[in-house]
C-alpha positions as CSV (number, residue, x, y, z in Angstrom):
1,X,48.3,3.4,-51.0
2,X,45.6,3.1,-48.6
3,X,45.7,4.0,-44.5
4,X,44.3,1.0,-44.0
5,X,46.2,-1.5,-41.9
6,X,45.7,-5.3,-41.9
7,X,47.1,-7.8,-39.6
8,X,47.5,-11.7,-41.0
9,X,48.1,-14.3,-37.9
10,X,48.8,-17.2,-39.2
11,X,51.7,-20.0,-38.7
12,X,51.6,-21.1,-42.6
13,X,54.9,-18.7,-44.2
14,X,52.8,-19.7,-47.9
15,X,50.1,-18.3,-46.4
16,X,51.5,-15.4,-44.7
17,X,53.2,-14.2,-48.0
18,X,50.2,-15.0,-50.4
19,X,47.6,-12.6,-48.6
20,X,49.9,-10.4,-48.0
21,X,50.7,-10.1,-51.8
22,X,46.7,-9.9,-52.9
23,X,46.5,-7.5,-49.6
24,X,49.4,-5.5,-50.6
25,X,47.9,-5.0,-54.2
26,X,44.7,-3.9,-53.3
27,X,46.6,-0.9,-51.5
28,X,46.2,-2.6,-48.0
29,X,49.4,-2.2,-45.4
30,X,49.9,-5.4,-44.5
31,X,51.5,-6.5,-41.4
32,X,52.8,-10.4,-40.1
33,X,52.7,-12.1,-37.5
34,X,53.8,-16.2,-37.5
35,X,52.1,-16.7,-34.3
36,X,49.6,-15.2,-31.1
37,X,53.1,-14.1,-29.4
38,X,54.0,-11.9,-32.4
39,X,50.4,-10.4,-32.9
40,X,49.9,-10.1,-29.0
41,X,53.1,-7.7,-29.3
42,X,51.8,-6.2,-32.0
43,X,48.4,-5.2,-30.5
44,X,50.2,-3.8,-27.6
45,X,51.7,-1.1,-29.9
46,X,49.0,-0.3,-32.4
47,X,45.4,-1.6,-33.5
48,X,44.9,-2.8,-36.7
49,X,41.7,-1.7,-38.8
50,X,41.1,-5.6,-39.3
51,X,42.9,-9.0,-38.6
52,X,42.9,-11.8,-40.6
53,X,43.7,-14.8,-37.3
54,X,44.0,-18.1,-37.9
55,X,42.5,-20.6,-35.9
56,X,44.6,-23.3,-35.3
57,X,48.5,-22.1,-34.2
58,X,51.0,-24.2,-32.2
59,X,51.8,-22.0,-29.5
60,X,48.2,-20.5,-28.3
61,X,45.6,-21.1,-31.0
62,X,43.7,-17.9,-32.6
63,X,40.4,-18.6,-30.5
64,X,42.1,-18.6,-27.5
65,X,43.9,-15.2,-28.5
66,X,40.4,-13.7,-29.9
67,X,39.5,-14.6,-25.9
68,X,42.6,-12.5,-25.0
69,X,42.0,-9.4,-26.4
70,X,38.4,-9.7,-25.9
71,X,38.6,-10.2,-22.1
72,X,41.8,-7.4,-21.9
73,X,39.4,-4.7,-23.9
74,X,41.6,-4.7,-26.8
75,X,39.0,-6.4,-29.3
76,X,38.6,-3.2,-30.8
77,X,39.3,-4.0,-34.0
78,X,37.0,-6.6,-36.8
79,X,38.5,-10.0,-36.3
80,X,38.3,-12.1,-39.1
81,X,38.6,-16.2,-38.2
82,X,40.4,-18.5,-40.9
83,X,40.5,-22.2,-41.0
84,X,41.2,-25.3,-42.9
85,X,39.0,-27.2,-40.4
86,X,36.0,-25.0,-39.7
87,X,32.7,-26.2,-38.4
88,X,29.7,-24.9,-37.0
89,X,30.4,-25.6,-33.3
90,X,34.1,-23.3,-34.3
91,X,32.4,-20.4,-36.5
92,X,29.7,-20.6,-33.3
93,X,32.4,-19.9,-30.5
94,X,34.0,-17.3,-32.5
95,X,31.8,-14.9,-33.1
96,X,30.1,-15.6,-29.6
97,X,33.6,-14.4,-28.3
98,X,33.8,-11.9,-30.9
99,X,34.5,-12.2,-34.4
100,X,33.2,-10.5,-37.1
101,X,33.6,-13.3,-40.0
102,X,34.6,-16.9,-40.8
103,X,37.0,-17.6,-43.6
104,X,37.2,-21.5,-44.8
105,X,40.5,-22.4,-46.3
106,X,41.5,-22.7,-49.1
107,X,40.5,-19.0,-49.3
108,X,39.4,-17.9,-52.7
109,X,40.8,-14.8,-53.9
110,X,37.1,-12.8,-54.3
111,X,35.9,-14.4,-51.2
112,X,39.0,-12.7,-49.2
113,X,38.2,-9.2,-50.8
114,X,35.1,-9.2,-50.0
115,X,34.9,-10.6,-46.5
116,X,37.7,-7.6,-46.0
117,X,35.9,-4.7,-47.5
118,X,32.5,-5.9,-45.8
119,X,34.2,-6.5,-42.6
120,X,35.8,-3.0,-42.6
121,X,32.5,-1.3,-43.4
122,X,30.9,-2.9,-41.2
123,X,33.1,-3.0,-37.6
124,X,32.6,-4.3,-34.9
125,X,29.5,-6.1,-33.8
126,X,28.2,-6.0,-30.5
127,X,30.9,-9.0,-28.9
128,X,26.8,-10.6,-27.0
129,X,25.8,-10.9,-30.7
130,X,26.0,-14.9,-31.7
131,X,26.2,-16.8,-34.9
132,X,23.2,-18.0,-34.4
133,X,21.6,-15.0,-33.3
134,X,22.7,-13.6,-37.0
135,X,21.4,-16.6,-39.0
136,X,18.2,-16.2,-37.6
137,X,16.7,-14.3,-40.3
138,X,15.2,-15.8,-44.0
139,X,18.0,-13.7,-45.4
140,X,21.7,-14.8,-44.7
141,X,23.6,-13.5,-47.3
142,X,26.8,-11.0,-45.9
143,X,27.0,-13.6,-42.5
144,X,29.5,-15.2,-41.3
145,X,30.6,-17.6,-44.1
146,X,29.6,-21.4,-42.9
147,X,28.9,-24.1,-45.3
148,X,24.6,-24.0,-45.9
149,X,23.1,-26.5,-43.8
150,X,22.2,-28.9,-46.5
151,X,25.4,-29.7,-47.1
152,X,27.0,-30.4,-44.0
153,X,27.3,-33.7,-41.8
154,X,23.6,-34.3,-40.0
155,X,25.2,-33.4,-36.3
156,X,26.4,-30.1,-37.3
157,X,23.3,-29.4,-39.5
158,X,21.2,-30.5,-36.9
159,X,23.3,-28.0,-34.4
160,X,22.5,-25.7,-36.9
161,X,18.8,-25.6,-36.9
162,X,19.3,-26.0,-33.5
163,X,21.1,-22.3,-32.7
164,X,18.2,-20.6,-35.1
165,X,15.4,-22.4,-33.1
166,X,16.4,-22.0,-30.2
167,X,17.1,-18.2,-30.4
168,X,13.5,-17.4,-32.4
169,X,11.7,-19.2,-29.8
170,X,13.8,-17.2,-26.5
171,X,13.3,-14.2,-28.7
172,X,9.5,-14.8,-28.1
173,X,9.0,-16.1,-24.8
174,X,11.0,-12.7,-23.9
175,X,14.2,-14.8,-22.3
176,X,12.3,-16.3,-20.1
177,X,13.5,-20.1,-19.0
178,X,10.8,-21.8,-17.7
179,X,8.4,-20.8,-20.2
180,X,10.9,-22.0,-23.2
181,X,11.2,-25.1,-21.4
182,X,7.6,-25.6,-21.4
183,X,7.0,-24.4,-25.2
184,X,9.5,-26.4,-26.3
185,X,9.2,-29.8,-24.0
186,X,13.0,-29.1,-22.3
187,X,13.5,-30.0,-18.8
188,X,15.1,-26.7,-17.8
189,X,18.3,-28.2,-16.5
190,X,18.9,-29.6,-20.1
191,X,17.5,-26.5,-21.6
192,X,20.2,-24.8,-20.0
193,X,23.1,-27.1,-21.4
194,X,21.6,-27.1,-24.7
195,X,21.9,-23.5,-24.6
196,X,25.1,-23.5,-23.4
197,X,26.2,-26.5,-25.7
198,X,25.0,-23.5,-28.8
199,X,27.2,-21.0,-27.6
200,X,23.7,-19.2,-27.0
201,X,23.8,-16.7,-23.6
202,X,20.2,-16.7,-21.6
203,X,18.6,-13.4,-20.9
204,X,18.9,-12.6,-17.3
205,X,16.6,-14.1,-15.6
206,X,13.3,-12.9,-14.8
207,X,11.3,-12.8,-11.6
208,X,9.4,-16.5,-12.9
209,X,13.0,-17.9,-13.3
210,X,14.0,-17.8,-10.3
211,X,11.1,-19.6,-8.5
């Protein structure tokens, strides 16, 4: 049996029981929790090597719990996000607050092993690091798992390109504002809600910004 302890969040008992079954037989100790209340008590008492959260509960949804912990400094742990209603703008917010990984539901059985394993080799990012921030490379295999661009509705694939864009071109012009407005034809005002609209955090401001 592996030392290893696993937390599932989520307010689906079928669910609850069926990863903790695969979990259980890969060695995993498995722990429950039906809702944010039950895995905010349990985070009080222990931390978890990983947690499997679902996103959308009754009582306080798992994004707003992943906020929780994050703002309390007890995101100390890989956070794994699951949904049966994921999107871009979602899997953008949650790893911009601080998860590791995005799980789309129905969750197949080697998909889940593998997201675990990776996510437990790899820990915890830096909590600044972004989706988008990620994607931006040729390579996205091992990233948070979104459905490839081509195949999603224009907005979100559009939002998509956007985050990568966006981020390659900040990451040139050093962070700096104004000149990003002007490379890319923004007025900086809507640069700025653009940015914001990405889940994408500005530099601080340099000494031209703030003329």
């Amino acid at each position: 049996m592996s030392n290893k302890e696993i937390l599932v969040v989520d307010d689906e008992i079928g669910i609850r029981e069926l990863l903790s079954e695969i979990l259980f037989d890969e060695g995993y100790r498995v722990h429950l929790a039906e809702n944010a209340a039950q895995a905010r008590a349990f985070r009080l008492n222990r931390a978890p090597d990983l947690v499997l959260l679902d996103i959308w509960m009754p009582d306080t949804d798992g994004l707003a719990l992943l906020k929780e912990w994050a703002s309390n400094k007890l995101l100390t742990m890989p956070v794994v996000m699951m949904s049966g209603h994921g999107t871009i703008e979602t899997a953008l917010e949650a790893t911009r607050v601080g998860a590791i990984d995005f799980l789309e539901k129905p969750i197949a059985l080697q998909k889940l092993l593998r997201t675990v394993q990776k996510s437990m080799q790899q820990g915890m990012p830096p909590l600044s690091t972004s989706l988008a921030e990620k994607i931006d490379s040729p390579d996205i295999e091992g990233m948070v798992t979104v459905p490839m661009p081509l195949d999603l509705p224009l907005r979100e694939a559009r939002e998509y390109f956007d985050g990568v864009y966006f981020n390659h071109q900040m990451r040139k012009e050093n962070g700096n504002i104004t000149r990003l407005a002007e490379k890319v034809g923004i007025e900086r005002t809507h640069l700025y809600r653009k940015l914001k609209q990405l889940g994408i955090k500005p530099f601080k401001k340099n000494a031209e910004d703030l003329v």
